[in-house]
N, C-alpha and C positions, 0 to 999 in steps of 0.2 A: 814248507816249513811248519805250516799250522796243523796239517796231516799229522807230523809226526809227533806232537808234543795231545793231541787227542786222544790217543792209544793211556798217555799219562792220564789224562784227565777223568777217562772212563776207567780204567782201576783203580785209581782212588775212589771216585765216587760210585761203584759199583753194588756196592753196599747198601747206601744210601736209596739208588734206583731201587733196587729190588725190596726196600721195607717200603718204601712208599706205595709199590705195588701192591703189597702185600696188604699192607695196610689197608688200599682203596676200595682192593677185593671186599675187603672184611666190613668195609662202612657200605657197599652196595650190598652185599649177601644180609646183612643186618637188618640195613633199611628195607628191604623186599622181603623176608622173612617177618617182621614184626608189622607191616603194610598187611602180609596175605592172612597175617592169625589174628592182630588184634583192630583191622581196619583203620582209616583214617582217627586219630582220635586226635586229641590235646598234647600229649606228652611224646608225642613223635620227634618233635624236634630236639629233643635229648639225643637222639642219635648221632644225627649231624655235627651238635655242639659239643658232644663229648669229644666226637674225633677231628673236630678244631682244634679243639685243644692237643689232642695227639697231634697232628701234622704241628703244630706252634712247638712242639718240644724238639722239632727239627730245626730250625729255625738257625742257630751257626752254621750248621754244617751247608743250607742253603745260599746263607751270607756267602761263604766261602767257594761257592760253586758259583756263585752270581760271580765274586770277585775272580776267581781265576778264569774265568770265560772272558771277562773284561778284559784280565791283561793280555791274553792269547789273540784278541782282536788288536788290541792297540799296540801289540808287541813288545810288551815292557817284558824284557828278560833279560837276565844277568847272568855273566859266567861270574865267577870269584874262587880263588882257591881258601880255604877257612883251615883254620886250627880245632879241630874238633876237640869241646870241655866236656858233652855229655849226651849222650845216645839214649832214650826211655822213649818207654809206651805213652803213645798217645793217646790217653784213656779219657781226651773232653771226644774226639771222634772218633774212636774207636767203639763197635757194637756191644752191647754185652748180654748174657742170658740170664736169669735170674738166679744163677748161682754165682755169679760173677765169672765169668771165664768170657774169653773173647771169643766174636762170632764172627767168620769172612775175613778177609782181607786184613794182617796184621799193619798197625798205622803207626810210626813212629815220630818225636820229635827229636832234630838235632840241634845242640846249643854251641854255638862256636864258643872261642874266647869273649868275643864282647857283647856277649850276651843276647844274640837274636837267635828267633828261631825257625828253622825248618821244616817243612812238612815231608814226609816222605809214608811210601805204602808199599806194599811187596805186591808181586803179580800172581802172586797165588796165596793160599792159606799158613805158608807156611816161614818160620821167623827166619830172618837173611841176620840178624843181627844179636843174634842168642848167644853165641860165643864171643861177642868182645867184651870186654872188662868193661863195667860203668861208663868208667871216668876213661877213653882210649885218650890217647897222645899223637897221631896221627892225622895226618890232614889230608883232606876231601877235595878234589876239583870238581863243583856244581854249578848247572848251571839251573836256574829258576827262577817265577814269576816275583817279579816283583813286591806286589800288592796283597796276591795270600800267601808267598813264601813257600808254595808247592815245589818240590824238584824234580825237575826235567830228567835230568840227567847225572849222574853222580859217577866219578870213577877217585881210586884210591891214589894219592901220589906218593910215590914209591920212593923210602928217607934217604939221601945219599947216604948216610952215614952204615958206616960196615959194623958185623953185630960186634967186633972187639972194642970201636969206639962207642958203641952204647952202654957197655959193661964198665966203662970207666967213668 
């Protein structure tokens, strides 16, 4: 069971790997380039503390990675069926480029009726949730970690109601 909710874990935080990578490259290629030109000096250590500072700007998104690993070990997970109030971008974890536009993996928050919320990510670059209306009216069977409110798994429950009884 823990196999299959890891595939979740690693696209969500996919993102996340790869700037950290990215990032790590950049403080070793920095630090060896400013070592081979301006030798050991005084002010070397600028380098290192600037990109403390970068990696500390990660710092929720870590939180959150610590917490859903936690619950996937302890197995706190929940199915629930929820009334969906409101479907948006999740723009505290989601990437962005300096023109603002989103980068990788689009990340969503879902708001049920009483007001919690969900985390959700697509498996590729591409938005799964572009066509519904804001505010949808239909409800979600998810099942998800407890503690960071990741979802596992999500499937749509289908309204008994026929479209002539909706129109009324």
């Amino acid at each position: 069971m823990k196999n299959r909710y890891k595939k979740v874990i690693r696209t969500y935080f996919s993102d996340y790997v790869n700037w950290l990578l990215a990032v790590s490259f950049l403080l070793i290629v920095s630090f060896v380039a400013t070592v081979a030109l301006n030798g050991v000096n005084k002010f070397l250590w600028l380098i290192p503390v600037s990109f403390l500072i970068i990696y500390l700007l990660s710092a929720p998104l870590l939180k959150l990675y610590i917490k859903a690993n936690k619950d996937i070990k302890s197995g706190n997970i929940e199915k629930h069926t929820i009334q969906i109030s409101e479907i948006r971008y999740d723009d505290r974890f989601t990437f962005k480029n300096r023109g603002g536009a989103r980068v990788g993996k689009t990340k969503y928050r879902i708001m049920d009726s009483s007001n919690n919320a969900y985390l959700l990510s697509t498996s590729n670059n591409n938005d799964i949730f572009i066509t519904f209306h804001p505010q949808p009216t239909f409800q979600l069977e998810i099942e998800f970690l407890s503690n960071s409110r990741l979802v596992l798994s999500i499937r749509i429950v289908e309204n008994s109601k026929t479209i002539k009884e909706v129109r009324e």
